[in-house]
ROFI-160640 format. One record per residue (C-alpha): residue in one letter; z, y, x. Coordinates in steps of 0.001 Angstrom, whole numbers, plus 524288, in hexadecimal, padded with zeros to 5 digits. Example, Ala and Ser with C-alpha at 12.3 -4.5 7.8 and 13.67 -1.06 7.14 Angstrom:
# ROFI-160640
A81E787EE6C8300CS81BE47FBDC83566
//
This chain:
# ROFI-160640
X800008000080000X7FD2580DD4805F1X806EB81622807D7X807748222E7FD6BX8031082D7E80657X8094C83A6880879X7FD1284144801C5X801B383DB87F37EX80F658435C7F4B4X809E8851107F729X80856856B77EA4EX81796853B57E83CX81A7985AE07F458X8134A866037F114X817EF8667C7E35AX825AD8692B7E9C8X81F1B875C77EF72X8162687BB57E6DEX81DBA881CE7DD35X824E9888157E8AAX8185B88E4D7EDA7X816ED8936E7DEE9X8227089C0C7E074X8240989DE47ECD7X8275F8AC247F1F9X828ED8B123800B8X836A18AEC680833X836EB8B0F481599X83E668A87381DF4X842F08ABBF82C95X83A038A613836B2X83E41897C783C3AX8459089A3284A09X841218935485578X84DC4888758537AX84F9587BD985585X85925870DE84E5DX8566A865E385678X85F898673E85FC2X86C248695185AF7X86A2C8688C84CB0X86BA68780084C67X86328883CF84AFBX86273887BD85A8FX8576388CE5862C0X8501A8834D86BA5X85630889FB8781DX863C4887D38741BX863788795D87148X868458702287BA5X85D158686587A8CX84CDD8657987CD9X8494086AE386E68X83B36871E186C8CX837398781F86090X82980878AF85C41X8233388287851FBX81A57883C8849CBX80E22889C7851BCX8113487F8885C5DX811AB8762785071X8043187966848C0X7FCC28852D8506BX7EEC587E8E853B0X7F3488707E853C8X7F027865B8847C3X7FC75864558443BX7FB48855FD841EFX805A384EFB849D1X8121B85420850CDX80D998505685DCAX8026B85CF285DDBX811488650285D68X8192085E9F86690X8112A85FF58753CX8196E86BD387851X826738641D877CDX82BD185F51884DBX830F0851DA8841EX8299084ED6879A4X81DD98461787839X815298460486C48X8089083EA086D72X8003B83EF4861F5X7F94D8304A860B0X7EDB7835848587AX7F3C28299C85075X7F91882F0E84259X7FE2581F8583FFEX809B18207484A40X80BA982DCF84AB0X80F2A836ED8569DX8156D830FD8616DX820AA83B1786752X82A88838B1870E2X83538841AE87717X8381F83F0488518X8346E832AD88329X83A1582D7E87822X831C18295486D35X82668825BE8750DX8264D81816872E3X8220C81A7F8642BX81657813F186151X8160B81B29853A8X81FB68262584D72X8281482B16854B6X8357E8265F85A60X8402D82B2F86364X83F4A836F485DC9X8455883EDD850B1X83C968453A84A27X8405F84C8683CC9X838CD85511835EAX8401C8615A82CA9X84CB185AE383225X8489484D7882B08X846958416983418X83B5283D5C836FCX8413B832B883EE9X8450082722836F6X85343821D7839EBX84DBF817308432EX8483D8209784C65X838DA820AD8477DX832E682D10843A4X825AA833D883FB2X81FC9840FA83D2CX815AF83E2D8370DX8191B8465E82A76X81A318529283176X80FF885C5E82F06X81017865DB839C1X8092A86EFD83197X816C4871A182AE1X81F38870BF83817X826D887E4083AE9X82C7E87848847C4X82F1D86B39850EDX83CEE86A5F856B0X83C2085FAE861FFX8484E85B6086890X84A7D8534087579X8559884F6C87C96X863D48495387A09X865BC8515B86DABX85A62849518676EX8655E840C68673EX86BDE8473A85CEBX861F7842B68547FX863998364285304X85C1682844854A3X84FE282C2A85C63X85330837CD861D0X84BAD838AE86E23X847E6846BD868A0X846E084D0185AE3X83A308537785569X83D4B85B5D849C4X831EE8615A84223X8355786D47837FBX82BDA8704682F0FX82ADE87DC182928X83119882DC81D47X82C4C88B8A81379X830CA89A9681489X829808A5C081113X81DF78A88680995X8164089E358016CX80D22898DD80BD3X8009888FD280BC0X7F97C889F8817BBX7EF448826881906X7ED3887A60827CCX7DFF58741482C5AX7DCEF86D40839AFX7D1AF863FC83D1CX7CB7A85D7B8484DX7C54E853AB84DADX7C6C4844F6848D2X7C82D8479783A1BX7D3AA84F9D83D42X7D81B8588F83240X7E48085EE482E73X7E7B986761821F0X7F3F386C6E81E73X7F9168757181253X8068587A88812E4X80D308847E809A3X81ABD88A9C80B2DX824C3894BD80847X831078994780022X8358589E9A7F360X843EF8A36B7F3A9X84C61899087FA6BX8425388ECB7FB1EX8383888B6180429X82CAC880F4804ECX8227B87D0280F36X8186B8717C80B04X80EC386B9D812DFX803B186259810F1X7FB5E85CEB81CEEX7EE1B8544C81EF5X7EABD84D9782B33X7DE97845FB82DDAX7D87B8401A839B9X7CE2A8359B83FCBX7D577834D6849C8X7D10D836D18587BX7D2CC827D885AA0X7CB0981F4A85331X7D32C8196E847A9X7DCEA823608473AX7D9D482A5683AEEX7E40682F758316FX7E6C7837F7824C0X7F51A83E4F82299X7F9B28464081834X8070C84DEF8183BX80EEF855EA80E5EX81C0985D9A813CAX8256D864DD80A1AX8310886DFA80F26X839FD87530805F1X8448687EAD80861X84F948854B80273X859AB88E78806BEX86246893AC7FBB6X864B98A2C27FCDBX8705C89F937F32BX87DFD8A1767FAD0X882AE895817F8EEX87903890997FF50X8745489AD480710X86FEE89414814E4X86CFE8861280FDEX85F058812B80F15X858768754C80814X84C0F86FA480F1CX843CD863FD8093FX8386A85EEC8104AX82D218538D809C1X823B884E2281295X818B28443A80E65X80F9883D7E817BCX805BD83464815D1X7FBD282D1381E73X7F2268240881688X7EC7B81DE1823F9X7EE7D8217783235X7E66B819F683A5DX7EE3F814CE8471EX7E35C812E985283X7EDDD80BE385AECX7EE3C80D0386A47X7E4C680B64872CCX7E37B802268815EX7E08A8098888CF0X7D23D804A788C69X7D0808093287FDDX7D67E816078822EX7CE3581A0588E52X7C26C8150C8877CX7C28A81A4C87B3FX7D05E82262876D4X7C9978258786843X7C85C816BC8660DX7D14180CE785FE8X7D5A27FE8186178X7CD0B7F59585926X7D9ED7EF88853D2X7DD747FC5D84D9AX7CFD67FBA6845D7X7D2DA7EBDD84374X7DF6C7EE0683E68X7DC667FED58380CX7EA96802B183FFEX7EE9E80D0B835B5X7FBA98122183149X7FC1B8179F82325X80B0881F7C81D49X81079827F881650X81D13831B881531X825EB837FE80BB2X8329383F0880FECX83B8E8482180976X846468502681049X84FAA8597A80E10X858B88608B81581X8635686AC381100X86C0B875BA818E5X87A8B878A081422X8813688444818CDX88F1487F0F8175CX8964388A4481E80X891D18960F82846X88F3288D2783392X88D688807082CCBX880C587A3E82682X8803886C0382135X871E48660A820ADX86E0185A3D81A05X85FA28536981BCAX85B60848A081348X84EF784318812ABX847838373180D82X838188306180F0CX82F648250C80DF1X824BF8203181891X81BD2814E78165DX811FB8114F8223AX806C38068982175X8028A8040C82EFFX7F8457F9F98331FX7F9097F6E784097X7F0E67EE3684B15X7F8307E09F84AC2X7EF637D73184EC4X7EF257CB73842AEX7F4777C0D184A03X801BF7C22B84DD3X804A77C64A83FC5X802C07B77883D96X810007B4B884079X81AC77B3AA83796X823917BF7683BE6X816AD7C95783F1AX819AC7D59E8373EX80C6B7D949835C9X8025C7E549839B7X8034A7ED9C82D39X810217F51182D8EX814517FA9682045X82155803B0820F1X828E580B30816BDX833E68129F8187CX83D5D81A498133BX8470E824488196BX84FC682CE88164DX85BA1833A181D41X8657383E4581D81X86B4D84934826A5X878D08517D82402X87BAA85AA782F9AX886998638E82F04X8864F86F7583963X890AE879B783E4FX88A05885A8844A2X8936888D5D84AC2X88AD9892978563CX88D3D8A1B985530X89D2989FBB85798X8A3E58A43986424X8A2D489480867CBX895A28913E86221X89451881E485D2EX88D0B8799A85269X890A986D8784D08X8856F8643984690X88AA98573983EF3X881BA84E8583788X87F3E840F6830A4X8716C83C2783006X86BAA82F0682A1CX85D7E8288B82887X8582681D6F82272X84CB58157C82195X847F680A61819E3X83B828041781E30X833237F92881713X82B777F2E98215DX820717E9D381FD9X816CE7E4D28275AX807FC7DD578238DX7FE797D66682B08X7F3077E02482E85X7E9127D6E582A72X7E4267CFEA81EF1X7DC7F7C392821B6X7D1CA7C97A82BA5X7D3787D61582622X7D9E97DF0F83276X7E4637E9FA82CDFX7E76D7E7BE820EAX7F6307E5AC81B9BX7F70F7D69181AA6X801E67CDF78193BX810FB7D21F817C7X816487CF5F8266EX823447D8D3825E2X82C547DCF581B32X8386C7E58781E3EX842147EF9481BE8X848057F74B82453X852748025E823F2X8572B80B8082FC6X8628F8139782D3DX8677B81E01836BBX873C2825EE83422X878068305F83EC6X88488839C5840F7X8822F8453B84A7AX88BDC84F7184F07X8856C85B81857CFX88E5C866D485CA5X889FF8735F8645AX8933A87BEB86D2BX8934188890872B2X89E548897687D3DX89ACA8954188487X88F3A89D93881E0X88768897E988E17X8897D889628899EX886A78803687EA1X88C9F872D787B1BX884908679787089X8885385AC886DDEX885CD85152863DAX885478436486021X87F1583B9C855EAX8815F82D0D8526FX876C48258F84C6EX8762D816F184452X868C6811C284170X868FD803A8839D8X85BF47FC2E8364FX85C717F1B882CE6X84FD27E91982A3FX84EE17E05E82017X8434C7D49D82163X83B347D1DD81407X831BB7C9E681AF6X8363B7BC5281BC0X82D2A7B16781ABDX82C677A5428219BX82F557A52383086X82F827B60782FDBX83F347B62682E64X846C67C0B782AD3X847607CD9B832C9X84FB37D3FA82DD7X85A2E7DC7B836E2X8614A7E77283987X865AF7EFDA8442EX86C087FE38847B9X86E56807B585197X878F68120485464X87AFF81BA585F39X8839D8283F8612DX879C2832CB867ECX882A283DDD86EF7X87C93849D7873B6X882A8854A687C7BX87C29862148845CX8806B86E0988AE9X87A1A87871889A1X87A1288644894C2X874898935D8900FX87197897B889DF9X86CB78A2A989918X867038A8D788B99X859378A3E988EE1X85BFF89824897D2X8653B88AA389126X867FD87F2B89AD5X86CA9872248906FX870B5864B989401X8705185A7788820X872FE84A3188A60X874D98412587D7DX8710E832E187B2AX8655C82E4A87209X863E4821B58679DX8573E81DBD86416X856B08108285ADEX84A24808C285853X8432080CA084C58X83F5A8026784248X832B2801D684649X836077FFDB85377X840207F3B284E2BX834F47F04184511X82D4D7E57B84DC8X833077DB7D85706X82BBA7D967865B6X829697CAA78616CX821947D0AF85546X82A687CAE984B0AX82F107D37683E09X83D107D8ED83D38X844827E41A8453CX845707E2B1854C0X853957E56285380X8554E7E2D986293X852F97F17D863F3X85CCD7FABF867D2X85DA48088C866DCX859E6811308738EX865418199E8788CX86241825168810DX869FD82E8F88A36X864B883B1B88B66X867468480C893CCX8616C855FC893F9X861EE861FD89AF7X858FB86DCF8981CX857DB87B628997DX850208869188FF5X84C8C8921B895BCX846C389E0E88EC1X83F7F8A163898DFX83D828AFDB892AAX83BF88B35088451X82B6F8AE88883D4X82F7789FE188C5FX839D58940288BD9X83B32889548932BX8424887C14891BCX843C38704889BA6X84C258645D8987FX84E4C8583E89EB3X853E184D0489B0DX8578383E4A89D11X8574E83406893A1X85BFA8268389613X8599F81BA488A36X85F6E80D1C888B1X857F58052D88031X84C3080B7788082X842B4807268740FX835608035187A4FX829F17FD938737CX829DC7EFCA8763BX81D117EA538704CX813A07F1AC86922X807B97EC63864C3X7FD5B7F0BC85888X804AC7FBAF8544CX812187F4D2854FFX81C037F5C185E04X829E77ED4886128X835627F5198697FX841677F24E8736AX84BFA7F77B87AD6X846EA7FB3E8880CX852A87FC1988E16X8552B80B5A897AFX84D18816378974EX84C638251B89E76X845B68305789C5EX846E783B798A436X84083848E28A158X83D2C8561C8A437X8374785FD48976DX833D486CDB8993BX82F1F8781688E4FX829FC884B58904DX8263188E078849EX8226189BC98879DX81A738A61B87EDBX812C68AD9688807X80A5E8BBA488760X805D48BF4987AE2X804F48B3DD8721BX803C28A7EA87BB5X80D8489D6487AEEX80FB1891718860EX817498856988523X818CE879BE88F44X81FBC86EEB88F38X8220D863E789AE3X828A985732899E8X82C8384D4D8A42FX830A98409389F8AX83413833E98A71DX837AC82AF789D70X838A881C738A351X83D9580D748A11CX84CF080DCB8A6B4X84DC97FE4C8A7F3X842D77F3708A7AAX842617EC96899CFX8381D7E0E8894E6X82DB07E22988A2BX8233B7DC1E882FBX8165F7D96588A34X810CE7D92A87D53X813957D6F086F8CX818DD7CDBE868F4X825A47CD7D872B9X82F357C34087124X835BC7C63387DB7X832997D3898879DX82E3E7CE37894CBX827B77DB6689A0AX82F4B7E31D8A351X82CF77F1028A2B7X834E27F5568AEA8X83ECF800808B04EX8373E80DF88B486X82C2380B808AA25X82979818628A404X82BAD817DD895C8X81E2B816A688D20X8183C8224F8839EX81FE282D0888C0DX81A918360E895A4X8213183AEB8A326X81B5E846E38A190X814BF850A6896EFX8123D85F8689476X80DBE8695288BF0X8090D8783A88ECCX8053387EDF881EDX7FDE488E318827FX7FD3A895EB874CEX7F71B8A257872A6X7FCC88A66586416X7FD548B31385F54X803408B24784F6FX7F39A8B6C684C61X7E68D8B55085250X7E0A28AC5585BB2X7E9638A0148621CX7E773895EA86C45X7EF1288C0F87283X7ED208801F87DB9X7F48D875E887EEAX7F6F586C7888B5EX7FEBA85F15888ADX7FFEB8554E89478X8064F847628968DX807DA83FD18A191X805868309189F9DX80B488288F8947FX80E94819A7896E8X80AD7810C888CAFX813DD8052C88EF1X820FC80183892DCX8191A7FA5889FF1X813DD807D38A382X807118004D8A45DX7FE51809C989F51X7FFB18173689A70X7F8C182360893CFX7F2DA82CB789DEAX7F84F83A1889E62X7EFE78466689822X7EF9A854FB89820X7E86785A2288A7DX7E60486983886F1X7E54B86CC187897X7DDE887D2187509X7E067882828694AX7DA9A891A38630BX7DE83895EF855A2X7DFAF8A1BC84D68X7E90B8A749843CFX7E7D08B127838CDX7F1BF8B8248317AX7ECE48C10F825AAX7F8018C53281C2AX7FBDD8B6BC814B1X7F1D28AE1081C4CX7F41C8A7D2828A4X7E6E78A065830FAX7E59F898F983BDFX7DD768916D84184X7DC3288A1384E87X7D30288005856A4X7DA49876D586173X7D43F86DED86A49X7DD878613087069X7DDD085AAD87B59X7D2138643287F47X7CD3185D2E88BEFX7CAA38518E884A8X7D5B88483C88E29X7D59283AE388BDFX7E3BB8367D88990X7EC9D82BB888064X7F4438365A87788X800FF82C0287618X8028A81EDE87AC3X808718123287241X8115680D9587AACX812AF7FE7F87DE9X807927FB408744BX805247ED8087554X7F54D7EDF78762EX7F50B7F6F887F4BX7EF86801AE876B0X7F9BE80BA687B7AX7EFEE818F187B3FX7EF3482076870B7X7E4B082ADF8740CX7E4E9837B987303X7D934841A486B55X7CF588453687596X7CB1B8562F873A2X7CDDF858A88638AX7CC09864A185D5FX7D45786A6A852D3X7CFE7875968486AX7DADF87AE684022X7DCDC88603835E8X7E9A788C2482D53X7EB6B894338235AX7F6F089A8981A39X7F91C8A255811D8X805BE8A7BA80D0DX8086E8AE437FF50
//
């Protein structure tokens, strides 16, 4: 059965809308400050926090980019890693300082939550997939021990904030198109009447794909209401609920490819992804909501609630014959799932007294319940089609937190955080495939860990802060990393452990003058139980504790504005992330027993020692623009034998637009050109993949057309 797509719950979104547009009536709103909340769970300015944390806005966001996936956003970040597959069935693939690079699809290691709702699943797996960056007022990304703070997977935290309505009624209308079939189109109205607000968003994308097979269609809806009651009773307080509907009817997955393939052709595709038509297809419904208390002067209580449904279809290149045997679950994977979770934080601010402190206390839990099933990808002769029932499960992942977070102002030159957080995940999965010599799989397991965190901060001077931070990480398997055994039999690998991690930072931001800034941290991380991918093989993939790893790094970020209306950025990363101890793998799947010995020193797959960014921006608020772009990465190893690897590149991206303001209307148009050179280069690698096919290419030259228009009443 398809899935029902996102497409068909739009007019119920917009009915929620309209009528406000009706009546709406101009209300200005102050302008957003350049804050952050990722760090400390307060309102503070990037250069105060005692931690990596970058905040990205809008015009780095959407100004002459496609605005398709979150990785066209996130170059500019150091520490970060976001390589865009060109391959809309698994998603972006981002890591921070080296976690979450083993992700074959999604995206793990990492929080993500978008308008303060997770879009990390209590197991640790999360996707973006449903944010239209269209709609995005800013990107908070944070790195470091603090990440910590977060919870399960907190090798950093990427928080997206979409925009809310304020202001006069406003419609906009977004186009961009290229080469491939690529389109975009996006139409967006917001504003406010008296104390409410509204911002609603609905987004096309379509492409052929640069690879062959690699086609897809999405369609997005995004709804964000606001209130804030003038009334005195409830004068400070504000109400925000946010809907978000995706839906993908068919994204076509073109796989990997081998080396030989690769160098001879990078556009082409394995014939077993045409055999088997590889293709994902899913949709997405969440609702959230998320309300502010003032309980006293310098007290606020928040509480966050939200709730959604996900059901994915994916076909996937398992050859016929080992599904033969009686505990094979099968090529077609078909998932649905249903989360929901809460969040009630309770914060003193008391940062304007003669001894200047904060206090932030919360309770947070998540839930999941997952039917999976799994088919044979066949029918008689007939290659990917949803055969025979091979799986039938359900699974449910719980995760309930406590976290305590305190800031301190001693003396005027020095600053004092601390926090901990303890975390439980359990994971119950009950078996309703039994039949014959397939037994029952049914299991459970769970996880717990207190995370500490601790820095000291020294205001050296107004324009120069020197911080130290250390706390520990906890990041547990996520179902679908427990979903598939090395041997290839159904039923949770419950032999996996969570990975703990140590981690230390010190940094120092300097405002260089009032036009530059400049930030340098480095830091040490040292994991136990490190989860590696142990087999993966036709789109699947098995896991295991890897025993100790290290990474050491260096990031550096420079933002200036220079004369007139030109703008620079940079941003450097060193990263020597490596195997601690020698551990045994599979030499290829199935795997009843690991007999490969991938020695101690072995740099870890999917993460680069070194990468940069360098960013130039004429943009004056009217007239003509431009920008280039230069993104660089050394090589990538594919594989935990650090027998092959993806080359290192150096691409340049050009941009030249125009914008028009005449009384209510606002125009702009632009024309990029990527990778402009036309290098030859494997975009993200799929690390350990079984066949070989670990290159995922990259687009050769593309150009991009866009236009946007508004009008405000």
């Amino acid at each position: 059965m398809n899935p029902p797509f996102a497409r068909r719950r739009w007019p119920a979104l917009m009915a929620l809308v309209l009528p406000a547009l009706a009546q709406a009536q101009s209300q200005p709103e102050p302008a957003a400050q350049s804050v952050v909340v990722t760090g400390t769970r307060l309102e503070e300015q990037p250069f105060d926090v005692p931690a990596s944390v970058d905040r990205i806005g809008p015009d780095q966001i959407r100004e002459h980019r496609l605005q398709a996936n979150i990785a066209e956003a996130l170059g500019g970040v150091p520490g970060l890693l976001a390589r865009d597959r060109q391959n809309y069935a698994q998603d972006v693939q981002i890591s921070v300082r080296g976690f979450g690079a083993r992700a074959s699809f999604g995206i793990r290691g990492v929080r993500m939550y978008v308008d303060g709702i997770p879009a990390t699943l209590p197991d640790g797996q999360g996707q973006v997939s449903h944010v239209d960056l269209s709609s995005a007022e800013r990107i908070e990304i944070l790195r470091g021990p603090f990440s910590a703070l977060y919870g399960n997977s907190s090798g950093g935290v990427i928080e997206v904030t979409t925009e809310g309505g304020s202001g006069a009624p406003t419609a906009s209308l977004g186009l961009a198109g290229g080469g491939d079939g690529t389109l975009r189109a996006n139409l967006q109205a917001s504003g406010s009447s008296g104390d409410f607000g509204y911002a609603a968003d609905l987004a096309h994308f379509e492409t052929d794909g640069w690879r062959e097979h690699s086609a897809v269609r999405r369609e997005l809806g995004n709804l964000k209401l606001t209130w804030r009651p003038t009334a005195d009773a409830l004068a400070g307080d504000k109400l925000t609920v946010v809907a978000n509907s995706i839906g993908v009817p068919e994204a076509q997955d073109p796989l990997g490819l081998k080396r030989e393939q690769f160098e001879a052709d990078p556009r082409s595709v394995d014939p077993v992804a045409l055999a088997f038509n590889t293709r994902k297809a899913f949709d997405q419904t969440q609702l959230g909501a998320n309300y502010e208390h003032v309980l006293a002067r310098n007290q606020r209580l928040q509480l966050m609630a939200y709730g959604g449904s996900r059901h994915t279809e994916q076909f996937q290149a398992i050859p016929t014959a080992p599904q033969g045997s009686p505990n094979h679950p099968g090529g077609v994977i078909d998932l649905a799932r249903d989360y929901q979770g809460a969040d009630l934080r309770w914060t003193l601010d008391e940062r304007n007294g003669a001894m200047p402190y904060a206090l932030v206390a919360g309770i947070a839990f998540d839930g999941l319940d997952e039917h999976r099933r799994g088919y044979e990808n066949f029918i008689g002769e007939t290659l990917g089609v949803k055969g025979a029932l091979r799986r039938d499960e359900s699974n449910r992942s719980n995760a309930f937190d406590q976290y305590l977070q305190a800031t301190l102002r001693p003396a005027p030159q020095w600053r004092l955080d601390a926090g901990v957080r303890h975390s439980k995940v359990t994971v119950k999965s009950r078996d309703h495939y039994i039949s014959g010599p397939n037994g029952d799989d049914s299991g459970d397991t769970d996880f717990s860990a207190t995370t500490p965190v601790a820095s000291v901060m020294y205001l050296a001077s107004d324009d120069l802060h020197l911080y130290a931070s250390a706390g520990r990480g906890f990041e547990t398997p996520t179902l679908n990393e427990l979903a598939y055994r090395p041997d290839g039999s159904a039923g949770l690998n419950t032999t996996l452990k969570p990975a703990r991690s140590d981690n230390l930072e010190l940094g120092a931001k300097w405002r260089i003058d009032a036009q530059q800034a400049l930030n340098v941290a480095v830091f040490a991380v040292r994991t136990n139980d490190e989860i590696v991918t142990q087999t993966n093989l036709g789109g699947r993939a098995s896991f295991q504790n890897a025993g100790k790893t290290r990474r050491d790094g260096v990031e550096v970020g420079w933002q200036a504005r220079l004369a007139g209306d030109w703008k620079a950025q940079a941003a450097l990363t060193w990263l020597d992330a490596k195997y601690d101890e020698s551990f045994t793998t599979c030499a290829a799947p199935p795997c009843s027993e690991p007999t490969l010995v991938i020695p101690a020193g072995n740099r870890l797959p999917g993460v680069a020692r070194n990468s940069g960014y360098a960013a130039l921006r004429w943009a004056p608020e009217e007239g003509w623009q431009a920008g280039a772009e230069l993104r660089a990465l050394s090589r990538v190893m594919v594989n935990d034998t650090n027998s092959d690897y993806a080359a290192g590149f150096a691409t340049v991206a050009a941009s030249v637009g125009y914008k028009l303001r005449r009384g209510p209307w606002a125009v702009s148009g632009f024309l990029r050109a990527d990778n402009v050179f036309d290098r030859r280069y494997a975009g993200s690698v799929i690390v350990n993949e079984g066949n070989g096919r670990f290159f995922e290419p990259a687009p050769g030259r593309t150009w991009l057309a866009g236009f946007n228009g508004s009008y405000s009443f």
